[in-house]
TORKOLLO-26320 format. One record per residue (C-alpha): y, x, z. Coordinates in steps of 0.25 Angstrom, whole numbers, padded with zeros to 4 digits, always signed. Layout:
<rs>
YXZ ...
</rs>
This chain:
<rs>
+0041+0088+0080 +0052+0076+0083 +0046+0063+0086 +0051+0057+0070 +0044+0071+0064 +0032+0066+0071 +0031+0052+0067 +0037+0055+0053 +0024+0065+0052 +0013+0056+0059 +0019+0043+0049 +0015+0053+0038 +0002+0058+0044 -0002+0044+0045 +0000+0040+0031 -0007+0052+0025 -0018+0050+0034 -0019+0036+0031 -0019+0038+0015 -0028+0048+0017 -0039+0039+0025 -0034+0028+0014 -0036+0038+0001 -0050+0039+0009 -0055+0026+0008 -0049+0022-0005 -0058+0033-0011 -0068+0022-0015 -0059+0016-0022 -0053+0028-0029 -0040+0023-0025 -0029+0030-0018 -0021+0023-0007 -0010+0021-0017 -0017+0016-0026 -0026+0007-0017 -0009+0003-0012 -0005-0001-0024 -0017-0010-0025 -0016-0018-0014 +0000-0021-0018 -0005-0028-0030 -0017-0034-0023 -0007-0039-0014 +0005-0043-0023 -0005-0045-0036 +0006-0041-0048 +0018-0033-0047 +0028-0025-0053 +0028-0007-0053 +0040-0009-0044 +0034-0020-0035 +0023-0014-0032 +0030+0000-0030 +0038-0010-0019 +0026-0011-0012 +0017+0001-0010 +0018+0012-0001 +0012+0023-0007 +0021+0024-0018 +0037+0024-0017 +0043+0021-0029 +0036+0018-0040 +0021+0018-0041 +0021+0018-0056 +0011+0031-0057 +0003+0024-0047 +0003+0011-0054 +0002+0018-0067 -0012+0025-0063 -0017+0014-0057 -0015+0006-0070 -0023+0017-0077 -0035+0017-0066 -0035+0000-0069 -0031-0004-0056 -0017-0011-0059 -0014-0019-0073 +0002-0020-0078 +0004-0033-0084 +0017-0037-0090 +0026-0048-0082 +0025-0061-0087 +0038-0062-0085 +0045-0049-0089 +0038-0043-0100 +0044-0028-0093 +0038-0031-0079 +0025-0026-0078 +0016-0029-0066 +0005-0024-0060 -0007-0030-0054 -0021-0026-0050 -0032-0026-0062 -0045-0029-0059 -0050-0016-0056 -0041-0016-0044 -0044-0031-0040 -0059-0028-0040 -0055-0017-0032 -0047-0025-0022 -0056-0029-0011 -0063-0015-0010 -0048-0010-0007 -0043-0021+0002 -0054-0017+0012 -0052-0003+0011 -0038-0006+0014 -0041-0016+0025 -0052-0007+0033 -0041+0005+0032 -0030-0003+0038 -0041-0008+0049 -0042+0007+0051 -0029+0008+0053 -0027-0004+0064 -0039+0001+0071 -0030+0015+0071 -0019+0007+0077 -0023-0002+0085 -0024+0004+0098 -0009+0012+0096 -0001+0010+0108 +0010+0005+0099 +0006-0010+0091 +0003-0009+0076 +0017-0020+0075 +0024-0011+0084 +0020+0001+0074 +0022-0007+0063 +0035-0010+0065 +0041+0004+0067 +0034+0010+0055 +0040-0002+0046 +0053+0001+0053 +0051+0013+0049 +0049+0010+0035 +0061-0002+0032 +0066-0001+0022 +0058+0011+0014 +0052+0008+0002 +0038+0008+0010 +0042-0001+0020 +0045-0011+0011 +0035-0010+0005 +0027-0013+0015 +0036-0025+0019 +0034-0030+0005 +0017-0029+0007 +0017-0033+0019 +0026-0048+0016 +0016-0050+0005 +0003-0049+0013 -0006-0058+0019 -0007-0050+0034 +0007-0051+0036 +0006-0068+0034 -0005-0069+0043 
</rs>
């Protein structure tokens, strides 16, 4: 196995571990990660358009529309019509989902402290394996993605 075959293989062995633990705690919440994904973009960005928030996520290249679509039909996301052009339709958590919210954000934030407890101790700095993996990802739709979450939240002021 050559060194890329390796890393391509254990960058995959991560993320299916980690969605796996992640499908694992959201049990309660009888979400899935994608789910509980698009969520937290429109907790964060509060309304926005099929294709903004396809900009955003992770889980889903391309259009989320089926994703959107069933969470619609479960009442977790409301379409409204844009105020100001009638063919724009945003989206925006309904109250089902907001009542929801705070349940989901700790879920999230223990997982993640799980995560930096995992990383903490690497021979390598988190920033320093931060960098590379983004390096990794510029200029993929992922990558951005994240660029865009990442310029719109509050850690990455403070």
């Amino acid at each position: 196995m050559t060194p890329a075959e390796e890393l391509r293989y254990l960058i995959l062995a991560i993320q299916r571990d980690g969605n796996r633990q992640l499908t694992e705690v959201l049990r309660p919440l009888d979400l899935t990660p994608a789910q509980a994904e698009v969520l937290q973009v429109l907790d964060q960005f509060d309304q926005l358009t099929l294709s903004e928030l396809g900009e955003r996520l992770v889980c889903e290249t391309g259009s989320p529309s089926r994703l959107v679509k069933n969470m619609v039909n479960a009442g977790y996301i409301t379409r409204t019509r844009d105020a100001l052009d009638g063919r724009a339709v945003r989206l925006s958590l309904s109250d089902k989902a907001q009542a929801i919210m705070p349940q989901l954000n700790q879920i999230e934030a223990d997982y993640n402290a799980s995560v930096g407890e995992l990383v903490k101790d690497l021979p390598i700095p988190v920033d320093a394996m931060l960098e590379i993996l983004h390096g990794l990802l510029a200029g993929s739709p992922s990558g951005k993605a994240i660029q865009l979450r990442k310029a719109n939240s509050v850690d990455s002021k403070t």
